[in-house]
N, C-alpha and C positions, 0 to 999 in steps of 0.2 A: 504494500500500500504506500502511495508518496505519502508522505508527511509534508504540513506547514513549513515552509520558507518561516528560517527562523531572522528575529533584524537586529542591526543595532544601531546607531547613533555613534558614530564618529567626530569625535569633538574637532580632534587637528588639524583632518582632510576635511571638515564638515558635508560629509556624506551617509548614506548607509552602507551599512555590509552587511550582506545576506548569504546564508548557506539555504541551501536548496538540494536535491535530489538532483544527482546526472540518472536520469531515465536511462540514457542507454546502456551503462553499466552497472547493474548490480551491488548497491553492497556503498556506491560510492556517493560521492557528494564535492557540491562544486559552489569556493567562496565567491563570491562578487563581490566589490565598492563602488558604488555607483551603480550604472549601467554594465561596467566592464567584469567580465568572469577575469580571477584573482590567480585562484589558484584550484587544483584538483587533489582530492584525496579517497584512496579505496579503502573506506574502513574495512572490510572485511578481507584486504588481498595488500597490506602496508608498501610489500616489493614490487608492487605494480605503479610504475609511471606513468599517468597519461601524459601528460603536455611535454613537448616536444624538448624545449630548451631545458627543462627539471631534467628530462630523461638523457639528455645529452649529460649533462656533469655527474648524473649516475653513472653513466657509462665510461668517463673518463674515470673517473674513482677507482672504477673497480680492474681498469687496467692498470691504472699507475702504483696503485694501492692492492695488487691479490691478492695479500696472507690476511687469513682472517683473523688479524688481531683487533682488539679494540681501539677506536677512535676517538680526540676530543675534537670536537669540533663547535664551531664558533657560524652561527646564522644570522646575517645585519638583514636585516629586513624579515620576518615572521611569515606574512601569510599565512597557510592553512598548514605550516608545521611539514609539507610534503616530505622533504628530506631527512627530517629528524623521524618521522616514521618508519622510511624505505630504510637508513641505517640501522634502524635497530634490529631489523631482522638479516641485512646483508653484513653489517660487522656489529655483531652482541657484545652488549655490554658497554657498549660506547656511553662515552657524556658529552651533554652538547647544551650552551649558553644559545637563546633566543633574544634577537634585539630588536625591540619595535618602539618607534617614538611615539606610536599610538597604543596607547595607556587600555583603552576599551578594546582593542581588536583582540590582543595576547588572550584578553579573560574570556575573549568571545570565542574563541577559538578554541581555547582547552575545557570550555565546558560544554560545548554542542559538538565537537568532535572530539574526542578522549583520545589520550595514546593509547598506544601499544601499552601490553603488560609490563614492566619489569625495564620501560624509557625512562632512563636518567635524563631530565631536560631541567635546566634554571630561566625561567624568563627574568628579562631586564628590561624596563622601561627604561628608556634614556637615545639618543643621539648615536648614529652610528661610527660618530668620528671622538668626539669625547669621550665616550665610554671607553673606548683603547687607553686611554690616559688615564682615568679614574677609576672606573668599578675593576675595571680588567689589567690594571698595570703591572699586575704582578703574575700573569699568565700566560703562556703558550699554547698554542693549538696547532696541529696535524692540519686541522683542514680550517677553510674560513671562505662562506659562502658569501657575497654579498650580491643580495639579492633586491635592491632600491631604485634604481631609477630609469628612466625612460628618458633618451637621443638630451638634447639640447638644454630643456627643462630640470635636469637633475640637479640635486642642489650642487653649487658651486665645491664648495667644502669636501664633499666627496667622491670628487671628478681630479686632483691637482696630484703632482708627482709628490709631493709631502704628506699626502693620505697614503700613496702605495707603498709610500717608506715606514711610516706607521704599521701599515698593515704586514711587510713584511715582517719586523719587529716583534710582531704579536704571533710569529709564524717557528714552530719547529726548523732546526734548520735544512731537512728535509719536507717542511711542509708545503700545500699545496693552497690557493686562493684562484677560486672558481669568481668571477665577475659577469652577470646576467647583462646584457647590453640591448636595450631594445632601440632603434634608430631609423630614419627616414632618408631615402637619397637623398646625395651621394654618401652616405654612413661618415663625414667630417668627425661628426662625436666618435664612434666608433676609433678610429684613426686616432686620435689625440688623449684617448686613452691607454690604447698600445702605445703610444710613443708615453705616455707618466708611468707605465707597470715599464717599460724598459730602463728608464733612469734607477730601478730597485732589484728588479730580478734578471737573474740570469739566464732565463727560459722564459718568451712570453708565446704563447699558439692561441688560432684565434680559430674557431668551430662555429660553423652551421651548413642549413645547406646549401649547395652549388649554386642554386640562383642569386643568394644571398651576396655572393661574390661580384657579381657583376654590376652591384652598387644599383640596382633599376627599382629593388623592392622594399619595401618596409619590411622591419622584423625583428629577431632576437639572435643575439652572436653572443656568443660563451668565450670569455678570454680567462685564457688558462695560465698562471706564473706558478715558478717555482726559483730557488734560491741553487737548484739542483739543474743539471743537463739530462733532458729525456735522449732515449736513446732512438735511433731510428725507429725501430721495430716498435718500442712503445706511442712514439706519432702513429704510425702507420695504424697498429692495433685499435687506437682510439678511434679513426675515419672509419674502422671497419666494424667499429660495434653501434655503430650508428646513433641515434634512429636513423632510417632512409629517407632519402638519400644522404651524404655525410660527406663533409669537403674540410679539411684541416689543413692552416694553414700555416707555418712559422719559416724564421729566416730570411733567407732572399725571397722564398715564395710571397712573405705576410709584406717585405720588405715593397716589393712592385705590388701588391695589394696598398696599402697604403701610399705611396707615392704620387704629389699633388696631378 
């Protein structure tokens, strides 16, 4: 039976957020803010990814990262918790810090979609870029999603090559920082953010799909850092665990991708 769209009142974005039934899958449920669907999550299947760009940094993970050993991991932007779910079943026992400036969505969220059994999660209300300074200054993490903004509109503060150095900072010194990039032709923002993860890390690859490349369409690119050198095989692995179709890019390749 669907169940009521459940709402809330978002003070910061002064919008609603609504969870609601995905009808066409089973089991799951799909957040909105606004108008706009947020995020996806299958309560009853947590390892199942639906949306495209989540399911992409899963699959990098799990190349770069095979041993199933436990992860800490650090989420700047909440949502519906997608990936703090999908890890607790692909690496158990993990811990993982949730960061949202919005005060109301974290509570909305972990009480009309519940974790997983036996998820260690801390949420933290607070600023995605101060928090590395205050609540978290005395912490490292394996992994560090940041998952905030959208092409041109993002806030300034956590767009500049003095965020990525912060963030490396906050990073194991083999850790990894997955960066969500949603942008509009010609992807400029996209570009000049690869060029602020390059002033800090010494591996930056940039993931989506093949159209995405050609700078003609709006969308979402996953830029991948690390303090580490991937090896070929593990680029490659990454293009190949898709989702489909799947185009990775770093180097001279990402090098003439960005080039005015």
């Amino acid at each position: 039976m669907t169940q009521k769209p459940a709402k809330r009142w978002l003070g910061f974005v002064q919008e609603h957020a609504t969870i609601y039934d995905d009808d066409l899958i089973p089991g799951s449920k799909i957040l909105a803010i606004g108008d706009a669907p947020q995020s996806h999550v299958n309560l009853s299947h947590p390892e199942e990814v639906f949306y495209e760009y989540l399911a992409r940094i899963a699959n990098h993970l799990t190349v770069l990262r095979p041993e199933n050993r436990p992860l800490k991991m650090l989420h700047l932007g909440a949502g519906a918790l997608t990936l703090v779910r999908w890890a607790s079943v692909i690496y158990p026992s993990s811990t993982h810090v949730a960061v949202d400036i919005e005060r109301e969505l974290l509570d909305f969220v972990l009480t009309h979609l519940p974790l997983p059994q036996g998820c260690e999660l801390s949420p933290i209300v607070a600023d995605a870029r101060s928090v590395l300074a205050e609540q978290l200054a005395d912490d490292k993490f394996d992994v560090i999603v940041l998952d905030i903004f959208s092409g041109p509109e993002a806030p300034e503060h956590l767009t500049t090559a003095a965020y990525y150095a912060e963030l490396k900072n906050s990073l194991t010194n083999d850790g990894l920082l997955f960066v969500n990039i949603g942008d509009d032709p010609p992807l400029d923002f996209t570009c000049s953010q690869v060029d602020a993860a390059r002033t800090s890390f010494a591996t930056v690859m940039l993931s989506s799909s093949p159209d995405m490349f050609t700078k003609r369409y709006p969308g979402n690119m996953i830029l991948t850092a690390s303090s580490q050198t991937f090896h070929e095989d593990q680029i490659l692995q990454c293009q190949a665990a898709g989702p489909f179709p799947s185009e990775v890019r770093h180097a001279m390749d990402l090098d003439r991708f960005c080039k005015p």
